[in-house]
N, C-alpha and C positions, 0 to 999 in steps of 0.2 A: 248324579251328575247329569244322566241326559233330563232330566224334571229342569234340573238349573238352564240348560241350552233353552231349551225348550219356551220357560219363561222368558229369558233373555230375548231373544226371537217374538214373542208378546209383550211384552214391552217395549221394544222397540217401534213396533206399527204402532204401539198409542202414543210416539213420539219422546219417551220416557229416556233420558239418561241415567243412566246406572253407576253405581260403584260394586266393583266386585271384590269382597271383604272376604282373604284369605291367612288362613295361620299356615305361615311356612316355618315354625320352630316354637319349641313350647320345654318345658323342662319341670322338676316337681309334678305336682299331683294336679296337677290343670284338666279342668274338666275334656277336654278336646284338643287332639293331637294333629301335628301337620298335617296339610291336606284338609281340613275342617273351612267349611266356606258358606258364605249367607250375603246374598243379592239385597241390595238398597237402591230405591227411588228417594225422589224428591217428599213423598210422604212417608219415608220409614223403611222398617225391612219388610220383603217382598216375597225371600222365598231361604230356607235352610239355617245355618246356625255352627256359630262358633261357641256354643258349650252355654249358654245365656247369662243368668248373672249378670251384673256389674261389668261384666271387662265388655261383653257382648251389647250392653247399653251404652255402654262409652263409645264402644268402637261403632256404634249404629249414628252416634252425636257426631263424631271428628268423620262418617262417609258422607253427612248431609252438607257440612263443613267441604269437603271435597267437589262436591256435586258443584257449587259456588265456585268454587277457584279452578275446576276443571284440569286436575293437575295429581296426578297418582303419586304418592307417597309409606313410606313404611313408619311403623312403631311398635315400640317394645314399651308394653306393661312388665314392668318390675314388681313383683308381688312376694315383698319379703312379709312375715309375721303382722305386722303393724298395718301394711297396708292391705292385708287381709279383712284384717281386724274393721279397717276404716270402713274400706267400700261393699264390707256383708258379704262375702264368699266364704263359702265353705271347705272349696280346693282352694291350695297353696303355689307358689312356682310362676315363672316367668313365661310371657306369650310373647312372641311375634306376628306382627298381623303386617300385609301387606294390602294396600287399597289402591286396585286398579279402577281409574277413570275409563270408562266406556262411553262412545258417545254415539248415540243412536243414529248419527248422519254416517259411519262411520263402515263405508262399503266390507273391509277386513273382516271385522266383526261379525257382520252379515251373515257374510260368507263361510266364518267358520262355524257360526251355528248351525246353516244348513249340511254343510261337508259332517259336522258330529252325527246328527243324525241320520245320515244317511251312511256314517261307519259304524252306529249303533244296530240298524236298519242290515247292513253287512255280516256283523257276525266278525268284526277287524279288535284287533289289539292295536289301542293306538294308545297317544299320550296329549295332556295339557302341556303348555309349557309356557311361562310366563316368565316378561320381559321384565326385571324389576329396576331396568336404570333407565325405560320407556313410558311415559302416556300409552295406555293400550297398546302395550306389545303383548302380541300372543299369537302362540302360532297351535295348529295339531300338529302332531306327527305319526305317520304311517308306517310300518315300513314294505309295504308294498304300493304306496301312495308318496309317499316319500312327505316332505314338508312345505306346511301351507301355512298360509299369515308373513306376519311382520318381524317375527323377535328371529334375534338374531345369535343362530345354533351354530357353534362350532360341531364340527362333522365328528369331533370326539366325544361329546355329551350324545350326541345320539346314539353313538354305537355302547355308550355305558348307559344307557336307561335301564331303570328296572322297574319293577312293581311296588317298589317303596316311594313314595313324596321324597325328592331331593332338591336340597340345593349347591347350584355349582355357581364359583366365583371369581373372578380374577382381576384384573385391574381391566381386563377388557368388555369383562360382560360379568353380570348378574341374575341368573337364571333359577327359577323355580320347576321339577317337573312333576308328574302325577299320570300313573297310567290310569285311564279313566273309560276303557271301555277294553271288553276283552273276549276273546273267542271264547270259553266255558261257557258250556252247559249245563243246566239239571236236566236228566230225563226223568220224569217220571211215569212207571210202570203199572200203570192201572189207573182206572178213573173213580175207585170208591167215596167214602166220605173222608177216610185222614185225607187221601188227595185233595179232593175239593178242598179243603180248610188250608191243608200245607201250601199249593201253588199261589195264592193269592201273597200269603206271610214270608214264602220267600221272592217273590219278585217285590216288597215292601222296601224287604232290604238289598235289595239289587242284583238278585241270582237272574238268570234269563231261563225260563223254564220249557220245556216241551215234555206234553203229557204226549203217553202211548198207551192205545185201549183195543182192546179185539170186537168189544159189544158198541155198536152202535150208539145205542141210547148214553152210554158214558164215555165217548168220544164226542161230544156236546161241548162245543167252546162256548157257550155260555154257562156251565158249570164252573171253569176255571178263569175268571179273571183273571187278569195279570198274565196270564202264558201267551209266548209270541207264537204259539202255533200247540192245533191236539187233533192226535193221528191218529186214523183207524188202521189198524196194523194185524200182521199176522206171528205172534209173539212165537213160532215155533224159527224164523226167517228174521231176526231182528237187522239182518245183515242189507237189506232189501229195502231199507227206510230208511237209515242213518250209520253214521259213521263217529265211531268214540273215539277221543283225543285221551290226552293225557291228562288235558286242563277239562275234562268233562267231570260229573256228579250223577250217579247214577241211585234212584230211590226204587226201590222194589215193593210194590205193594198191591198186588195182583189178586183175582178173587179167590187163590186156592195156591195147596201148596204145589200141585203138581208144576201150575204154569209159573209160581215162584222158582220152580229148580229149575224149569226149560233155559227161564231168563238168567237165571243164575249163572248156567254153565254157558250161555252165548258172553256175556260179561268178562269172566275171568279171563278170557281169550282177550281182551282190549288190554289197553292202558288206561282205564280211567280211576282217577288219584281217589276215589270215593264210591263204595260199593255199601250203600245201607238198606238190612232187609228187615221189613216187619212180620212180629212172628212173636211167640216165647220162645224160650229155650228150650223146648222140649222140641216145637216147631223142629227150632235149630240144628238140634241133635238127628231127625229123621231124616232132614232134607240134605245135611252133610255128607250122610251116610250114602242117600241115592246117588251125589256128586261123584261120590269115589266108586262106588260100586258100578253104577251105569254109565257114566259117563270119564269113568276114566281121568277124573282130577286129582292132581297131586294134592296131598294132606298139606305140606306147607303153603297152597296159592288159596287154601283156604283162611287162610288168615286175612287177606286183604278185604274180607267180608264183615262187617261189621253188623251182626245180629244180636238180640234185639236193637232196632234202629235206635238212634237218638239218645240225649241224656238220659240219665238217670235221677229223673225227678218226681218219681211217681205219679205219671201223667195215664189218666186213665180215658178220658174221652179223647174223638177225633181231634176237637182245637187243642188239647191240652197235650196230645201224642205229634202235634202240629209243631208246637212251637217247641219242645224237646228237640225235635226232628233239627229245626233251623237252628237252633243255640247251638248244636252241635257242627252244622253246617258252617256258621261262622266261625267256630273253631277251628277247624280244619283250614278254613278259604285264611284267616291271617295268619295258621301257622305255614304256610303255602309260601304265602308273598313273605314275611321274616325269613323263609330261606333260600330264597331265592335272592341272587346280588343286589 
């Protein structure tokens, strides 16, 4: 989502109005589930994606259609058996798409591109929230910022936001939300090669990474792409550098095992909902042992350790221990937001 602002915001200065093509409700085996969004100009789509196929070619025909009539409206593809069949898709089930008209004169707008990035830029939990009985209503919301834009939020949809795309409706309003930017962290603990490979693949898919490194030379922020910040730190002192949340992701991947247990046992002391260490199991079994023996950690707060890191996919180089690592990561991040309200 901030890549979407972002463009939004560039497009705009080349005088570009836009449609912003959203699925607020989907049901069956539809390739892309609420929240699924993809930008259109006057020559086509621009940036992101409602699952492609045919519904995402149509829905690309009826936003250029909009661009023209300057006028935001909703539709529901009905995709029983037959008209599966007809327009070549492979998933089954009904979409909802909602097409907001954006217009580039349009100060709101503006404005909220700039405020996203700069709560992206924050390190804030905030929210989209879209007006769907308005032309360009959209507001963010904060809640230490409180609400900005146009659309018009009852004070009760704010305090019931959650981490899931919702919509709320009534005879007085019609509203879409979507929290789209959020305090989590990944830390990652070491600057070797899985690092290198891993930080790039999960800021792809939208984790916000900060690497931690003791050696210099692999405290190199041109080693890791994609990470909004890499530290040179003193991993005996992790307390000295940062501070773990509940909504943090902590990767452990250090050059030995020793400073894997220092960091190990500063960890268990957090709340952070994700603790993955690289290692075998053999690794596992010694450095468990020094947890409880030297340092005094209860056997059961060893479970919230997740060693060998990552799926199980027989992944044997860095890129291939990389993307186990994230597959796993995204596991975790939407069994998180499913239970949460």
């Amino acid at each position: 989502m901030r890549a979407l602002f972002q463009k939004i915001k560039q497009q705009f200065l080349k005088g570009y109005d836009l449609v912003l093509v959203s699925v607020t409700a989907s049901s069956g085996s539809t390739p892309r589930g609420a929240g699924s969004r993809m930008l259109v100009n006057k020559n086509g789509r621009v940036t992101g994606t409602i699952g492609g196929g045919a519904v995402e070619y149509r829905a690309e025909c009826m936003a250029l259609d909009i661009l023209e009539r300057k006028e935001s409206c909703e539709h529901q593809f009905l995709l029983n058996r037959k008209d599966v069949e007809n327009i070549g898709m492979i998933c089954g089930g009904d979409v909802t798409v909602f097409f907001q008209y954006l217009d580039h004169n349009d100060p709101i707008i503006a404005e909220i591109t700039e405020t996203a990035e700069k709560f992206y830029e924050e390190r804030r939990d905030f929210w989209l929230i879209c007006d769907l009985l308005t032309t360009s209503g959209m507001s963010l919301y904060s809640p230490a910022c409180g609400l900005i834009g146009n659309a018009n939020v009852p004070s009760f949809v704010l305090s019931s936001l959650s981490a899931k795309p919702h919509r709320y409706r009534s005879k007085d309003y019609d509203l879409f939300s979507e929290q789209i930017g959020t305090s989590e962290t990944v830390y990652v603990f070491g600057g070797g090669h899985v690092s290198q490979k891993l930080v790039p693949i999960l800021a792809s898919v939208d984790f916000r990474c900060i690497v931690l490194e003791d050696r210099p030379e692999f405290a190199d922020p041109a080693l890791f792409p994609g990470a909004v910040e890499t530290m040179l730190c003193d991993f005996n002192h992790l307390d000295q550098y940062i501070s773990i949340t509940a909504a943090d992701y902590c990767c452990v991947m250090t050059r030995g095992h020793s400073y894997d247990t220092i960091v190990q046992a500063q960890l268990l002391a957090t709340p952070a909902c994700y603790i993955g260490v690289i290692g075998s199991r053999t690794k596992k079994a010694a450095v468990f042992r020094r947890l409880v023996e030297e340092y005094g950690i209860d056997e059961q707060d060893l479970n919230r350790i997740i060693s060998p890191i990552g799926l199980e996919i027989k992944a044997e180089t860095p890129a291939e221990i990389a993307i186990s690592i994230t597959g796993q990561m995204i596991q975790i991040r939407a069994d998180r937001k499913a239970s949460l309200k």
